[in-house]
N, C-alpha and C positions, 0 to 999 in steps of 0.2 A: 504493500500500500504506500509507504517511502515515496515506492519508484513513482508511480503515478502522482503522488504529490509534485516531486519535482518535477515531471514532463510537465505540468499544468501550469507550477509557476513562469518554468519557462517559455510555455506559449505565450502569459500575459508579458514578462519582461521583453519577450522578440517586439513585442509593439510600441517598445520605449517612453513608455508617457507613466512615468513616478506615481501620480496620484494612483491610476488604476493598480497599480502596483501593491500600493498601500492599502488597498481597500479589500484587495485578494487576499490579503495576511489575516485579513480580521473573519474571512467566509471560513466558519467551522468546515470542517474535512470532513465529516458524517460516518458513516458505514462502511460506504462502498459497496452496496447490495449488487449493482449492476457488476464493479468490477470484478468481486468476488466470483460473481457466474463467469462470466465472462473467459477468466483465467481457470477454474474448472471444467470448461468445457473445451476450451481450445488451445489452454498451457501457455506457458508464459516463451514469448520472445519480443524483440522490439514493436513488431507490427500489432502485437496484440496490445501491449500495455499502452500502447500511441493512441489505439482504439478507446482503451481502457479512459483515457485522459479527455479525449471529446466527449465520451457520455459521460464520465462526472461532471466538465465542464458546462455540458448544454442541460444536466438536471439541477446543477448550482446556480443558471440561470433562472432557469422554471422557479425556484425557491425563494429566489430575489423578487422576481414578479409576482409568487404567491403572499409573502411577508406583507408587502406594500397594498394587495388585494385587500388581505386580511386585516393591515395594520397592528403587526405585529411586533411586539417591541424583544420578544426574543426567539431564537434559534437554538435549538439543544443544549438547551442550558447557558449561552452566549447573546451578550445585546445582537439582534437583526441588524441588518447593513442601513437599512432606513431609518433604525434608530441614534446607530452614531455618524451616519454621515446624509441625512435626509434621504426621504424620497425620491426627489431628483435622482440624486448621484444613484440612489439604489437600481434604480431603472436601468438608467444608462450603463450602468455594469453589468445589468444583466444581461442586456445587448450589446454590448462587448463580448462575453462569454458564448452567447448564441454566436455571434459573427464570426469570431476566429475557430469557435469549434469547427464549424461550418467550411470556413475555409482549411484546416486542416483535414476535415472529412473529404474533400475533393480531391486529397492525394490517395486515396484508396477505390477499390475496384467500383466500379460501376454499381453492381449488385448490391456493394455493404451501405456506397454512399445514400442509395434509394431506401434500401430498407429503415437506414437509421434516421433519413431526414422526414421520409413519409409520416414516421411515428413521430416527431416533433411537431410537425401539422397536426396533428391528431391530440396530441399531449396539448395542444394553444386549445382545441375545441373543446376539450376539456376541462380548461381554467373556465371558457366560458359557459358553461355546462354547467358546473360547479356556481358561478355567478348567480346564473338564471332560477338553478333550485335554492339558493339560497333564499329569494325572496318571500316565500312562502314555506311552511310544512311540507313537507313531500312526505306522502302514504304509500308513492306505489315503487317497489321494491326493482323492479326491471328498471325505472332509470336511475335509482339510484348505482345499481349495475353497469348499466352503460356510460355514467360519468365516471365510476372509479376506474373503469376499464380502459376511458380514453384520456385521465387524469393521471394516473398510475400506472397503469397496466403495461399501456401501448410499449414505453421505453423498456421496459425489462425482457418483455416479447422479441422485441426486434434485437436486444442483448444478446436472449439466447439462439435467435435465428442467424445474426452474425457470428456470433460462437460454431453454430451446428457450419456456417458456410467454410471457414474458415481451418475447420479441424476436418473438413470430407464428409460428414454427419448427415441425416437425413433433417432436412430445415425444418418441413412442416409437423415433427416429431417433438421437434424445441419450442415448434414454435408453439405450441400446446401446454408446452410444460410452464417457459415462459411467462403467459398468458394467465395461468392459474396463479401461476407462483404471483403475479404480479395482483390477480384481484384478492388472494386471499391477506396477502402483505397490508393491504389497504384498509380490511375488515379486521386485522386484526389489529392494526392501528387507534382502528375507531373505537376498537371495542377498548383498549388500555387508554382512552384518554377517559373511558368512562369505570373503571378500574384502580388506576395507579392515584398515587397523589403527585401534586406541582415539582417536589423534588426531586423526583423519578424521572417523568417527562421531561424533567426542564423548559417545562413550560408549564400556562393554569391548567390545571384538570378541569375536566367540565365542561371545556372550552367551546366544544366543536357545536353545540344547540346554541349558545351564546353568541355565535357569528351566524349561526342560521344555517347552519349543519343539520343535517334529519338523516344521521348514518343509521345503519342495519337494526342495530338495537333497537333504535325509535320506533321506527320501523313495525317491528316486532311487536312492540308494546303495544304499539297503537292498534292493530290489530287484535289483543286480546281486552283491551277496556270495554267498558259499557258507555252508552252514548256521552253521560253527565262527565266521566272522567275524558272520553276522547277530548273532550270542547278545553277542558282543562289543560291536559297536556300541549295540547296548540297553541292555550295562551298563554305558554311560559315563551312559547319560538322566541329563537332571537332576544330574546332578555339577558338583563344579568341577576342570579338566579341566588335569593339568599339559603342559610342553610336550610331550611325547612323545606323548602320549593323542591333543593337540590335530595334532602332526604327521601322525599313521595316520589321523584323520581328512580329512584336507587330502589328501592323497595319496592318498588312496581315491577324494574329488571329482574329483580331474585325470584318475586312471586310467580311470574310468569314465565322462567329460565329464561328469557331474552339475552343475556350476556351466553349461556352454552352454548341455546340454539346459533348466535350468528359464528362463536368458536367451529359449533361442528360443521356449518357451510364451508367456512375457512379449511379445517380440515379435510371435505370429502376433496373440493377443487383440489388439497395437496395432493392426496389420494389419486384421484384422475389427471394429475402431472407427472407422478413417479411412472403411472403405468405407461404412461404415453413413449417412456423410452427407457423400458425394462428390459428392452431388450442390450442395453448398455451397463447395465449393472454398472453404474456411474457411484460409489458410495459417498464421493464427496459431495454429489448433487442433493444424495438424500440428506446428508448433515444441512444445507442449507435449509432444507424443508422443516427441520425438525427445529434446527435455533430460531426458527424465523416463527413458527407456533410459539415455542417457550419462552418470547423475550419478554421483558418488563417493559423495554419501551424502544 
């Protein structure tokens, strides 16, 4: 992970301009969920972890833009980039990050650079996706699906589909595994922000109704209330939610297994990802699958 730190900083340093430079040092380094695949499925040489460095690069983008959506004042435990250096600057670096990924994706094959840019199109419909349910409650469960799919999803899919091109692999095999791997990552996000405390996260808990999130759990709930409770839960959306508000909700998830059930969705997707390419008896694929259920945040 080193390595690809350093190829990133030195794509931003190749474009000589200081500030952006400085602004790069302050973006938390994250996971590396995407890299991590990425170098398991296709093993580590120059061209992969070059790879490796544009999709961190173009998802530390997406994050810039998502911060600033959200007005977020922190990032994994770290002030957001539009906290210490405004909005503005926030933006603008994210599209800096977008641009140079981008043109460094143009030095690779034809096939990688489509698959990977396609899914950034798709990853933007997504933010807006994300916008648009935001305004309202969302009850019904298929879009909340097909926004985390093209919020989330997309980039981890076209990960492992460059991975499977890359190493000789059967693409649309990955690209399955991918796909799953990437909506259940998302479910189970939502489910730990409703789960963990602030310290954990590094960020508030609770968060995600409070911006006018209606992830799976809600979801779920809503679906087993009676009329008088539906109308209630709707009118917390989008609030900021004291403890009492926050406890009716919490105790509602337990009564009704809302947090299991959206775990075990998460789980079967992993489920029909391992199978999709069992034929590679991949073991470090499945270690993915399984720390990515069991994390705290």
């Amino acid at each position: 992970m080193d390595k690809i730190d350093k190829i990133m900083a030195e794509f931003i340093q190749e474009l000589g301009y200081e500030k952006a430079m400085e602004m790069f040092k302050c973006v938390s380094s994250g996971k590396k969920l995407r890299s991590k695949l990425l170098l398991k499925i296709a093993n580590e040489d120059e061209n992969v972890l070059k790879l490796c460095a544009i999709i961190e690069l173009i998802h530390l983008a997406s994050l810039l833009h998502d911060d600033v959506i959200d007005d977020a004042d922190t990032r994994r435990g770290k002030p957001s980039i539009n906290s210490l250096f405004g909005v503005k600057n926030s933006i603008m670096l994210g599209d800096i990050f977008y641009s140079k990924g981008f043109y460094e994706l143009s030095k690779f094959s034809p096939n990688i650079a489509k698959e990977v840019s396609f899914a950034v199109s798709r990853l933007s419909i997504g933010e807006l996706m994300d916008v648009e349910l935001g305004g309202k409650f969302n009850f019904e469960k298929q879009k909340y699906m097909d926004m985390i799919y093209y919020k989330t999803a997309v980039l981890i899919e076209a990960t492992a589909a460059c991975g499977a091109m890359m190493a000789g692999l059967n693409v649309d095999k990955f690209r399955i595994y991918g796909k799953n791997l990437g909506l259940a990552f998302q479910i189970i996000d939502d489910v730990l922000d409703i789960t963990q405390d602030s310290a954990t996260l590094g960020k508030p808990a609770m968060n995600d109704y409070k911006e006018g999130k209606t992830t799976l759990p809600y979801i779920y709930l809503y679906e087993n209330l009676n009329s008088q409770d539906k109308e209630y839960l709707k009118s917390l959306h989008g609030k900021d939610l004291n403890e009492k508000e926050n406890s009716w909700i919490k105790d509602k998830f337990y009564e009704f297994g809302c947090i299991k059930r959206a775990i075990d969705e998460a789980r079967t997707l992993c489920q029909e990802a391992l199978e999709a390419i069992s034929e590679y008896k991949n073991f470090e694929l499945e270690g993915i699958i399984k720390s990515m259920i069991d994390r705290e945040f």
